[in-house]
C-alpha positions as CSV (number, residue, x, y, z in Angstrom):
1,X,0.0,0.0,0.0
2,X,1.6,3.2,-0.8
3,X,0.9,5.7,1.9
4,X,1.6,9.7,1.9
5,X,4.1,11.8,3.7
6,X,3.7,12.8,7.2
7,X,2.6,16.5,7.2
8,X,1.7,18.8,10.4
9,X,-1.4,21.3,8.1
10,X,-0.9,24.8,9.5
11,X,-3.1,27.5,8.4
12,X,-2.7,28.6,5.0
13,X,-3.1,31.9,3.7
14,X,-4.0,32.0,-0.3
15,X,-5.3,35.1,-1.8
16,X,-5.9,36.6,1.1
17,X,-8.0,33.7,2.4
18,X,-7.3,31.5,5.5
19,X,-7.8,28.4,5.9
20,X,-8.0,26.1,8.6
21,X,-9.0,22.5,9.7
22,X,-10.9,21.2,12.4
23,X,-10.8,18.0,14.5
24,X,-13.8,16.2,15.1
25,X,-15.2,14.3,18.6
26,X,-14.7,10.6,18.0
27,X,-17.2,10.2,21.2
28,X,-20.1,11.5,19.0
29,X,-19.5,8.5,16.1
30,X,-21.2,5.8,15.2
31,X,-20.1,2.5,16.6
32,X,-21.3,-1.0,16.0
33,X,-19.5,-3.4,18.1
34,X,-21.8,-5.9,16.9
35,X,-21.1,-7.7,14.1
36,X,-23.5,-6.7,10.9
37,X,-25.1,-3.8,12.6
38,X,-26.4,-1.1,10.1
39,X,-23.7,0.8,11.0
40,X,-20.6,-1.5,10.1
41,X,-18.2,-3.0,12.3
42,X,-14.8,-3.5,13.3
43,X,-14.8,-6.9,14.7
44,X,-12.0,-8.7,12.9
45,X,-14.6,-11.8,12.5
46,X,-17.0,-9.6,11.0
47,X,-18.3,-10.4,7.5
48,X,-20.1,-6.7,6.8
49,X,-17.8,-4.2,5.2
50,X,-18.7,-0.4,5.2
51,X,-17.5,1.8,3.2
52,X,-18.0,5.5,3.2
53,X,-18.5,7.6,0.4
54,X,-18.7,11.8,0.3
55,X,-22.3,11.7,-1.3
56,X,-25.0,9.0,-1.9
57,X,-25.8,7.1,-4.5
58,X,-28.0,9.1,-7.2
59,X,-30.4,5.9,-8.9
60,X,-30.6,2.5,-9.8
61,X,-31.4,3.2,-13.3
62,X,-28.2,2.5,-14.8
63,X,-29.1,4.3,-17.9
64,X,-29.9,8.0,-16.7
65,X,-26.8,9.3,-14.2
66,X,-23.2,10.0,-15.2
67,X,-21.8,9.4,-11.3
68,X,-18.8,7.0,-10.5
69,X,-19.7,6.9,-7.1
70,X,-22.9,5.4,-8.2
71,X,-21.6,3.6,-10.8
72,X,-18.8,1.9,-7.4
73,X,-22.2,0.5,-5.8
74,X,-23.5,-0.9,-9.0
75,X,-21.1,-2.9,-10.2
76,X,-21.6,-5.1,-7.2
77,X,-25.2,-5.9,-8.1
78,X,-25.1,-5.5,-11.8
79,X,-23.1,-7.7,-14.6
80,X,-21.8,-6.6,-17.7
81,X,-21.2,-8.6,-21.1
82,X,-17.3,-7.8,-20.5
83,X,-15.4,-6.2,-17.5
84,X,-12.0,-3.8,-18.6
85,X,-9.5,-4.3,-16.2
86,X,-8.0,-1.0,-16.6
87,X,-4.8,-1.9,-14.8
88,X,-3.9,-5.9,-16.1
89,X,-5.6,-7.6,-18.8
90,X,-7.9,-5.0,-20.5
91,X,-10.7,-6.4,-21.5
92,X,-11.9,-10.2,-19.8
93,X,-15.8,-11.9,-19.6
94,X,-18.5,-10.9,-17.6
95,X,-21.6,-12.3,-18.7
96,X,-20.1,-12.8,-22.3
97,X,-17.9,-16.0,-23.0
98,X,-16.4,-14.9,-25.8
99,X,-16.7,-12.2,-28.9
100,X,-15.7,-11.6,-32.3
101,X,-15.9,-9.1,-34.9
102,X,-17.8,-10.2,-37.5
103,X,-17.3,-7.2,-40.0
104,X,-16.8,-3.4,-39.4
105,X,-20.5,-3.0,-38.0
106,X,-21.2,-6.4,-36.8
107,X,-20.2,-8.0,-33.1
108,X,-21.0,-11.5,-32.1
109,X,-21.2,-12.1,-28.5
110,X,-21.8,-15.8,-26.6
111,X,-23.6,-15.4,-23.1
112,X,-22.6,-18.0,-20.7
113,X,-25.3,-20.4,-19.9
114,X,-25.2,-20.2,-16.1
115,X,-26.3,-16.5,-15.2
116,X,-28.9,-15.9,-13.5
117,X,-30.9,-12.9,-11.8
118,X,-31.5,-12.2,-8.5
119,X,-35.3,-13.0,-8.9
120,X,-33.9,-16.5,-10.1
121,X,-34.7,-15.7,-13.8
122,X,-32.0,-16.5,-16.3
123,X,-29.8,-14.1,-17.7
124,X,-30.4,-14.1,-22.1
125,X,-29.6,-12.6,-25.2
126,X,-33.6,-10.7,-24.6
127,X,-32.0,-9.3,-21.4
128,X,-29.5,-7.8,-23.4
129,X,-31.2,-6.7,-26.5
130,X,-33.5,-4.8,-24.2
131,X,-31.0,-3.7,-21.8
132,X,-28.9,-2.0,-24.9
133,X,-31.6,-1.0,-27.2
134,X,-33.3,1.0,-24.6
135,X,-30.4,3.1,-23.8
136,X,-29.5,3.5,-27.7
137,X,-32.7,4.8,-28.7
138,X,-33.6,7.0,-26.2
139,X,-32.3,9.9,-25.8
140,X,-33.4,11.4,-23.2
141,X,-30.8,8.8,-20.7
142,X,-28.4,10.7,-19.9
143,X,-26.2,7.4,-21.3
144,X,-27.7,7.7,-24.7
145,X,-24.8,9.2,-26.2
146,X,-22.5,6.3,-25.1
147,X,-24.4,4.1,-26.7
148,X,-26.2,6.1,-29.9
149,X,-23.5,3.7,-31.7
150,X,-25.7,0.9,-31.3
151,X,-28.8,0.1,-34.3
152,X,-29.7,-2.9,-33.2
153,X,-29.1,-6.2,-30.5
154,X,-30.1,-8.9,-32.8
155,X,-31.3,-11.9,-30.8
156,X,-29.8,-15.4,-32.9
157,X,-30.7,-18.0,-29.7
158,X,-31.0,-17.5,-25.8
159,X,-27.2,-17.5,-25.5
160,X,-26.3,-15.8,-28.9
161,X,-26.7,-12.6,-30.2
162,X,-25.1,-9.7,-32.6
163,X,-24.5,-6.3,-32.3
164,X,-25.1,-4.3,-35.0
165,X,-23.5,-0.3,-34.9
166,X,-23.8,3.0,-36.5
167,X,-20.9,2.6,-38.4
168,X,-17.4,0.9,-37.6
169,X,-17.0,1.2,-33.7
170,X,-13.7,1.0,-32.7
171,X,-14.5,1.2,-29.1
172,X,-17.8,-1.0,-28.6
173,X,-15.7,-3.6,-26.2
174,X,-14.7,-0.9,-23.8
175,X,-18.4,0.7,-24.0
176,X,-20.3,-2.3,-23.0
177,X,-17.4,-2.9,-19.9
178,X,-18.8,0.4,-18.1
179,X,-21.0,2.4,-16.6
180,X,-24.6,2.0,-18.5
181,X,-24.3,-1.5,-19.4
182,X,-25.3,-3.7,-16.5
183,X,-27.5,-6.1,-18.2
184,X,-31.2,-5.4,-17.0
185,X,-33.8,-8.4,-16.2
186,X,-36.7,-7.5,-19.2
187,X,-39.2,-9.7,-17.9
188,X,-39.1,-8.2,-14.2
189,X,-39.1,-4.7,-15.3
190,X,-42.0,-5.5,-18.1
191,X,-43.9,-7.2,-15.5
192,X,-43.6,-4.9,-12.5
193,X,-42.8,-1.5,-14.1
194,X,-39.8,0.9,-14.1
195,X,-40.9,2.7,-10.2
196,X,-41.1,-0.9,-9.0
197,X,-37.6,-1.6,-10.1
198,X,-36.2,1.6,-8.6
199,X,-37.5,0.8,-5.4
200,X,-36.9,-3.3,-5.8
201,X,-33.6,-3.6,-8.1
202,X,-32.8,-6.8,-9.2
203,X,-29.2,-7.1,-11.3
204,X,-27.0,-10.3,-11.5
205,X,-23.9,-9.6,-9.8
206,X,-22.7,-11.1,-6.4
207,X,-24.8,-8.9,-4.6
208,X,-28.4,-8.4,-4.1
209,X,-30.3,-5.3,-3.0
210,X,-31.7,-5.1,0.7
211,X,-32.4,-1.6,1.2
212,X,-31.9,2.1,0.2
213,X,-32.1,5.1,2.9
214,X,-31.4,8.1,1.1
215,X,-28.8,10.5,2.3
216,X,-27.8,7.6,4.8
217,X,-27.2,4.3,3.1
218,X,-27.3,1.8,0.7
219,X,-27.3,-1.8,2.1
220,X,-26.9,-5.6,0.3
221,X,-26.2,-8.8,0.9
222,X,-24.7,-12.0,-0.8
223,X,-26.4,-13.4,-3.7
224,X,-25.4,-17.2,-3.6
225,X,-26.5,-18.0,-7.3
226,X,-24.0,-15.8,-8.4
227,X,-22.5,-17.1,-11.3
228,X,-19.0,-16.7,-10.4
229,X,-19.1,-18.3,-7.7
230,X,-17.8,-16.8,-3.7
231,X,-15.7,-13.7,-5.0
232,X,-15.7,-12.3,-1.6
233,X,-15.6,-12.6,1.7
234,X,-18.5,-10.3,2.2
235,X,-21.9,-11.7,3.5
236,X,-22.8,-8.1,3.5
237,X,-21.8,-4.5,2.2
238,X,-22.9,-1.0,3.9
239,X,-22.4,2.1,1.9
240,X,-22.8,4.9,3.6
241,X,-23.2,8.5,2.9
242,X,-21.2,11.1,4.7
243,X,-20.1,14.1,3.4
244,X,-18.2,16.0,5.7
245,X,-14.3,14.5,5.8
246,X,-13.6,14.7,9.6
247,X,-16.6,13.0,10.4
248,X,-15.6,10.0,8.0
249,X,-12.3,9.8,9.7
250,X,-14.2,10.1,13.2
251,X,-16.1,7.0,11.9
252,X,-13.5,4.9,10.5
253,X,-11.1,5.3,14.2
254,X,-14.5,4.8,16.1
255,X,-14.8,1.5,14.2
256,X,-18.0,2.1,12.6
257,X,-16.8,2.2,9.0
258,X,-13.8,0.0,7.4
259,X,-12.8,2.0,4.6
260,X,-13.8,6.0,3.7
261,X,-12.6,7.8,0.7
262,X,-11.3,11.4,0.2
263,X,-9.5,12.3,3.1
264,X,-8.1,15.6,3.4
265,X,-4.5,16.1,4.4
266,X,-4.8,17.5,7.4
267,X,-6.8,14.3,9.3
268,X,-4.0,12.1,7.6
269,X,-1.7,12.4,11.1
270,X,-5.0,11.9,12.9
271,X,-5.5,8.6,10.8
272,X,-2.4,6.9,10.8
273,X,-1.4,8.1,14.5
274,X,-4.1,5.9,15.6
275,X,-3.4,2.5,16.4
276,X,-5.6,-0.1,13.7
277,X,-6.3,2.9,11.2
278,X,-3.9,3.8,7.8
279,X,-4.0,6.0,5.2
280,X,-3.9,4.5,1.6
281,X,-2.9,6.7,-1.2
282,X,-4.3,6.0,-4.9
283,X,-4.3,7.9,-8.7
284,X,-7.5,8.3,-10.3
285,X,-8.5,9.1,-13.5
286,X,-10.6,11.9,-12.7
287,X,-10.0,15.5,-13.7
288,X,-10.9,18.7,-11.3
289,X,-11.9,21.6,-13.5
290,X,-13.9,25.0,-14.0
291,X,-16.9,24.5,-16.4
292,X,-17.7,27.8,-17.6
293,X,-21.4,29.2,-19.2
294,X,-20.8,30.0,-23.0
295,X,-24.4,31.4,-23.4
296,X,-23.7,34.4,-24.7
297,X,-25.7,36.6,-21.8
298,X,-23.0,35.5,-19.3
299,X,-19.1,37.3,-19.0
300,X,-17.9,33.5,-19.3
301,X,-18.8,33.2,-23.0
302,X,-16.2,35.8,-23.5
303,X,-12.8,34.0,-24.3
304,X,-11.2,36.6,-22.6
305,X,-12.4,36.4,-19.8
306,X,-12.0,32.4,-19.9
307,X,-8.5,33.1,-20.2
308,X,-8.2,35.4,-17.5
309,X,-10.0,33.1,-14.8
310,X,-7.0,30.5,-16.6
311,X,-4.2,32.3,-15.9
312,X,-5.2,33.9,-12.6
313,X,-5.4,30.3,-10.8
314,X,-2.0,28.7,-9.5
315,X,-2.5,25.1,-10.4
316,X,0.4,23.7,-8.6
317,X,-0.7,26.2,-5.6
318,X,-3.8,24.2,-5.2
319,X,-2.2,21.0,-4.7
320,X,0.9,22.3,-2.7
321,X,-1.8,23.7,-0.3
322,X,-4.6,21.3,-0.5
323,X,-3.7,18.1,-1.6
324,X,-0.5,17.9,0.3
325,X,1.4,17.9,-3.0
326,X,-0.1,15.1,-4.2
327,X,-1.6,15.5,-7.9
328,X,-0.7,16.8,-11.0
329,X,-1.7,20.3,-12.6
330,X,-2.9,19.8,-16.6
331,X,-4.2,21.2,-19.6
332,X,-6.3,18.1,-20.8
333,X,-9.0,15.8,-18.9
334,X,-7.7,13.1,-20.9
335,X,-5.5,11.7,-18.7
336,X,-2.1,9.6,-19.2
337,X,-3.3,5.7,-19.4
338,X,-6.3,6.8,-21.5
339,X,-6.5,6.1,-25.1
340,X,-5.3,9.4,-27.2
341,X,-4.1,11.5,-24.5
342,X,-2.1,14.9,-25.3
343,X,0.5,13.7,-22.9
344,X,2.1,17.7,-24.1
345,X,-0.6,18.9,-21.9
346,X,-0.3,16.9,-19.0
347,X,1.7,18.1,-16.2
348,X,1.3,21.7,-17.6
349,X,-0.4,25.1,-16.5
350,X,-0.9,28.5,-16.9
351,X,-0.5,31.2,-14.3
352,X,0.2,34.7,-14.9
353,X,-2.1,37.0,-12.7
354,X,-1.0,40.7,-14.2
355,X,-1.6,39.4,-17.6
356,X,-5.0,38.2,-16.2
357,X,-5.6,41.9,-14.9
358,X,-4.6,43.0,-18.5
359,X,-7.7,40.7,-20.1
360,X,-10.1,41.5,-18.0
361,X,-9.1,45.8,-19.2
362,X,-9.5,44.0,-22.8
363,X,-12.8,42.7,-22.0
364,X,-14.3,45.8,-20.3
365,X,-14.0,44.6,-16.8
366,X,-11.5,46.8,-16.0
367,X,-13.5,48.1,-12.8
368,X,-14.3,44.6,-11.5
369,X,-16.4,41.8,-12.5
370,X,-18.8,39.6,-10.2
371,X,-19.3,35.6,-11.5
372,X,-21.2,33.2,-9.6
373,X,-19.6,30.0,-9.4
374,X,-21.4,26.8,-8.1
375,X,-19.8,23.9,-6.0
376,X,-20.4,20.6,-4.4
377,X,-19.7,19.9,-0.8
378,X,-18.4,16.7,0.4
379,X,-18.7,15.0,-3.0
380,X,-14.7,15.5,-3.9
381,X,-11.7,15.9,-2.0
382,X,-11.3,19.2,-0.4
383,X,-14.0,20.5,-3.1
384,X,-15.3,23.2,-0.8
385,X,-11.8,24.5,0.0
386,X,-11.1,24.0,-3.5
387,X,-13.4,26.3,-4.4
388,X,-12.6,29.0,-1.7
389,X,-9.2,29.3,-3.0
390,X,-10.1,29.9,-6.3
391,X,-12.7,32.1,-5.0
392,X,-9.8,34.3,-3.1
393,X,-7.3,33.6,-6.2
394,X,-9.8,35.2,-8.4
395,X,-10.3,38.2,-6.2
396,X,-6.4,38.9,-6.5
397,X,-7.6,39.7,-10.1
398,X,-10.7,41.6,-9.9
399,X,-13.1,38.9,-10.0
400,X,-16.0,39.3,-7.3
401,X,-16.6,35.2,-6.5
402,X,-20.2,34.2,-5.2
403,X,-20.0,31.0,-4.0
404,X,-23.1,28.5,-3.6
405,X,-22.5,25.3,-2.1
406,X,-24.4,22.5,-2.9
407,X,-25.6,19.4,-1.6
408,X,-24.9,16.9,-3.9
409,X,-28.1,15.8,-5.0
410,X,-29.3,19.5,-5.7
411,X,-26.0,20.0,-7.7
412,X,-26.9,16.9,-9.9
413,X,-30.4,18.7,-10.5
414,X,-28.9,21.8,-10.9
415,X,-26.8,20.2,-14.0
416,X,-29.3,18.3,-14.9
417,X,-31.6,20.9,-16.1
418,X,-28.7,23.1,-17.5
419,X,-29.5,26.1,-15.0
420,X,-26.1,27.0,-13.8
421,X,-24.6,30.5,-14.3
422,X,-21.3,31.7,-14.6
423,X,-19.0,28.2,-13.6
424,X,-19.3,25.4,-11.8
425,X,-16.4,23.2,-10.3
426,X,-16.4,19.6,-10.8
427,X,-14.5,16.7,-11.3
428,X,-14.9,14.4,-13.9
429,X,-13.7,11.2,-14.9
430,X,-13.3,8.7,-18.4
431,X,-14.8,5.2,-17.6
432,X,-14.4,4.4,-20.6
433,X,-10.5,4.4,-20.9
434,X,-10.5,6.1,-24.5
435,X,-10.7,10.5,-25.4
436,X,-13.6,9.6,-27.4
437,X,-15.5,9.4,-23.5
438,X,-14.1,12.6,-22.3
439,X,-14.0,14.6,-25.5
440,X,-17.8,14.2,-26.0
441,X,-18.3,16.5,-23.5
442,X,-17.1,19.5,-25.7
443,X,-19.1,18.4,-29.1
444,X,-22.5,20.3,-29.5
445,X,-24.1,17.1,-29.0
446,X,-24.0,17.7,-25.2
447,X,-22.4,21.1,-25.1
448,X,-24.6,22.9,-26.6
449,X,-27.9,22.3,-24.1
450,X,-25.6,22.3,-21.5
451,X,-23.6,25.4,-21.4
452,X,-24.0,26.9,-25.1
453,X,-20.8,25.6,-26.7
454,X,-20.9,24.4,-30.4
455,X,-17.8,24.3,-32.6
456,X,-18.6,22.7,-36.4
457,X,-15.0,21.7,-36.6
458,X,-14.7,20.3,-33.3
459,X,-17.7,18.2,-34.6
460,X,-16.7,16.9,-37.5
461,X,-12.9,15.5,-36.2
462,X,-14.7,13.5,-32.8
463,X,-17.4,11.9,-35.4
464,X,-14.5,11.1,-37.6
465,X,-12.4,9.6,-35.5
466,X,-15.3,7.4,-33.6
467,X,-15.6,5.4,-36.9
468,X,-11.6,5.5,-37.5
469,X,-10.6,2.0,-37.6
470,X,-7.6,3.1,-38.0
471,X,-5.5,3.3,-34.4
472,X,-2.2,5.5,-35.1
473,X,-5.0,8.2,-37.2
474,X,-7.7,8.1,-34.6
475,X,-4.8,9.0,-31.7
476,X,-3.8,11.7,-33.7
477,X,-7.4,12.8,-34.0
478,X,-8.0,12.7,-30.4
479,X,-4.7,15.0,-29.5
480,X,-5.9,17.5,-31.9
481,X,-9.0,18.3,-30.2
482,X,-7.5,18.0,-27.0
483,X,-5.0,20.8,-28.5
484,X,-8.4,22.8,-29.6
485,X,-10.0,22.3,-26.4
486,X,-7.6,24.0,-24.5
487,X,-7.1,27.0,-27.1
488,X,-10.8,27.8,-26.8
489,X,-10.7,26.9,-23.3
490,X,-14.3,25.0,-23.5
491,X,-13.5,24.1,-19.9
492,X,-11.0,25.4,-17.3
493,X,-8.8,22.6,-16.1
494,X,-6.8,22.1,-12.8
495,X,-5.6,19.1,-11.7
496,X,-5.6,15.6,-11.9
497,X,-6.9,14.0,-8.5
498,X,-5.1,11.8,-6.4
499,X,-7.5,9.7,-3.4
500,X,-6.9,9.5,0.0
501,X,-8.6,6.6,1.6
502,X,-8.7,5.9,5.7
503,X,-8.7,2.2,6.3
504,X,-9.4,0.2,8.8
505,X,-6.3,-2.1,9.2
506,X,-8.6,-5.5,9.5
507,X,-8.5,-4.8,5.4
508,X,-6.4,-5.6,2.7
509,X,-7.2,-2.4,0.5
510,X,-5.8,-1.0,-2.7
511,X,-7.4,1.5,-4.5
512,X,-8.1,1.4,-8.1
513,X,-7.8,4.0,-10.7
514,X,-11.0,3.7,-12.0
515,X,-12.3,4.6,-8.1
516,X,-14.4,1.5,-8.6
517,X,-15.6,-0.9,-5.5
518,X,-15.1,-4.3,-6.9
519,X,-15.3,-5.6,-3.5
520,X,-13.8,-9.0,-4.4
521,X,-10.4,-7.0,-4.2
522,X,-10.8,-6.0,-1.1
523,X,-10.4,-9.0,1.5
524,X,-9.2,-9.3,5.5
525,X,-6.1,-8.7,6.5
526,X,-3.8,-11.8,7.1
């Protein structure tokens, strides 16, 4: 387990702005020193793990959210066609056997013969063609345009089917391994109705669901006609919601959660001073950025302006400051490990505050300029102090910064319904392991509903190079836009993330890069 520096976190001072930490009352945690209470437990016998996330899961419709934290839970209950093991063999069978590519447009998939649900109904090629059709054709899941590729699941026999795309699909493999393609039981859900399943889900992975308290927790339990077998030693998993970071720490030394994910630096003293408590350190593939409002009616859509925000944030400040100097600063969300990164981008920033004075003069802004900018609270690591020190950081400049904090849900709404104003932070990841996932997020086909971005160009090379075949061309492809996407600065990036995990020493814990629970990986300590 690679574990951080020791570091004593004294106030910092950033653009005028102090910031502090405070410790939290272990007394007032939950503790569940009985083995498989709701809260978790620490027994070294006990068979529950509890894990502790900054924000709850958003829905079981694996179709219609775009959240990784979500997406951690589901993987337990759901199974794909084919898993991507992002950091060993690539792509290796789920439900799928085996695969082949007929022609250009045409996939043939086997399904094993063994699968079945958790209502005890077998897992076919109907399952499938319903699961993938119905996020292919409608576009109002907010999936659709990960899957748009798809015409048709043609059914051969109850094991055998085809996939038949829009076009060559050089990706389709590394599509169907993530988020939006847990296979979904057609009968049960054309029997009892879509609200039923939200409230009932029913999936085929090693775990089945038991409950769902919102804001609080999302409990199952072992399924034992799981296909693969005992993959963990789980008899049940706990994830709980808890945004604040000192009070997951509080709970993971007070024994009533095993693992809990973004840590700030200053609790990591707290966490590994205690006896039976570490901190584990982990990459991810997830990018923190700005997302600015092109709509012309806000200061944002102004490039200059875009530019001036750019240069009048320190990059390598924020992690120096925040992230204990863990990180790395970059131009791209395409990250290193990804399929046509601009690796010329990575490691790279912009900072140049009197030339950012000089902009906003340029723009007319010259006697100040006030921008709302929007932030989660407890969904990313230090997110909230984050965004105070670009708020302060942006003052240096001339920039008036009104905050608005969000809970997580609302923030997802908030999105949802494209009504933010000037910016919004966020930090975004590419399950899918290839630009084509991150770069869609610039073409009109989402950008322009969502923040009023549309760049014909920009269109034209990303739908080209979705059908290239060819791999050195489609790279190239991909590192263009990236290069275009930072010129027009279609979103404001700052860092690539690093994770901070406090673990409960009874576990044998290592994080993965895709921030995914596969909780067959994560075992009892020897």
């Amino acid at each position: 387990m690679k574990r951080p520096f020791l570091m004593q976190m004294m106030p910092i001072v950033v653009g005028g702005l102090l910031l502090s930490g405070c410790m939290t009352n272990e007394e007032n945690m939950t503790t569940a020193p009985d083995a498989g209470g709701e809260g978790g437990a620490s027994s070294s016998n006990d068979t529950t793990l509890t894990i502790a996330q900054g924000s709850d899961m958003v829905s079981f419709d694996v179709h219609d959210h775009s959240n990784t934290s979500t997406e951690a839970i589901h993987i337990n209950m759901f199974s794909y066609l084919v898993k991507n093991d992002v950091e060993g063999e690539g792509i290796v069978p789920d439900l799928a056997t085996d695969w082949e590519l007929v022609d250009d447009e045409t996939w043939q998939f086997t399904l094993r013969d063994d699968a079945v649900f958790h209502n005890g109904d077998p897992v076919t090629a109907e399952d499938v063609k319903f699961t993938l059709e119905r996020v292919a054709k409608d576009n109002t899941l907010q999936e659709h345009e990960n899957y748009r590729q798809i015409n048709e699941v043609e059914v051969i026999d109850d094991h055998t089917f085809l996939i038949h795309t829009n076009g060559p699909q050089p990706v389709m493999l590394n599509r169907l391994s993530r988020l939006g393609s847990g296979i979904l039981p057609k009968d049960y859900i054309e029997e009892n109705g879509w609200d039923h399943f939200l409230q009932e889900p029913v999936g085929s992975g090693p775990y089945q669901f038991v409950e769902w308290v919102r804001d609080d927790r999302v409990v199952l339990e072992r399924f034992d006609d799981y296909f693969g077998g005992d993959v963990a030693v789980w008899d049940q998993l706990v994830f709980r919601s808890i945004p604040e970071s000192s009070t997951r720490v509080g709970e993971v030394i007070a024994g009533g959660v095993d693992i809990a994910m973004n840590i700030a630096p200053i609790d990591w003293n707290r966490v590994n001073e205690n006896e039976g408590t570490s901190i584990v350190e982990g990459q991810t593939n997830r990018t923190m950025m700005l997302v600015p409002n092109h709509r012309e009616e806000y200061p944002t859509s102004d490039p200059l302006v875009r530019e001036a925000i750019d240069l009048a944030i320190d990059n390598q400040a924020l992690l120096d400051n925040l992230m204990g100097g863990s990180g790395t600063p970059t131009l791209t969300r395409v990250n290193p490990g990804n399929f046509g990164a601009n690796e010329a981008l990575h490691g790279e920033y912009r900072y140049d505050p009197d030339r950012a004075k000089e902009l906003l003069e340029e723009a007319g802004y010259g006697d100040g300029l006030e921008l709302t900018l929007h932030s989660p609270d407890g969904r990313y690591l230090q997110d909230r102090e984050t965004t105070e020190v670009i708020a302060g950081m942006l003052s240096e400049i001339g920039i008036d910064v009104k905050i608005d904090f969000m809970e997580w849900s609302a923030y997802v709404d908030l999105r949802d319904a494209h009504e933010q104003k000037d910016l919004y932070l966020i930090g975004l990841t590419g399950s899918l392991w290839d630009a084509a996932h991150q770069l869609r997020h610039h073409t009109s086909m989402v950008a322009e509903d969502h923040i009023g971005y549309s760049n014909e160009e920009f269109d034209q090379i990303y739908l080209e190079a979705e059908v290239n075949m060819d791999e050195a061309e489609r790279e190239q492809q991909y590192i263009d836009l990236q290069t275009m996407a930072d010129e027009e600065l279609i979103n404001i990036m700052l860092f690539q993330l690093d994770s901070f995990y406090a673990v409960n020493d009874r576990i044998q814990f290592e994080p993965r890069l895709d921030e995914m629970w596969r909780v067959e990986e994560i075992t009892l300590s020897e």
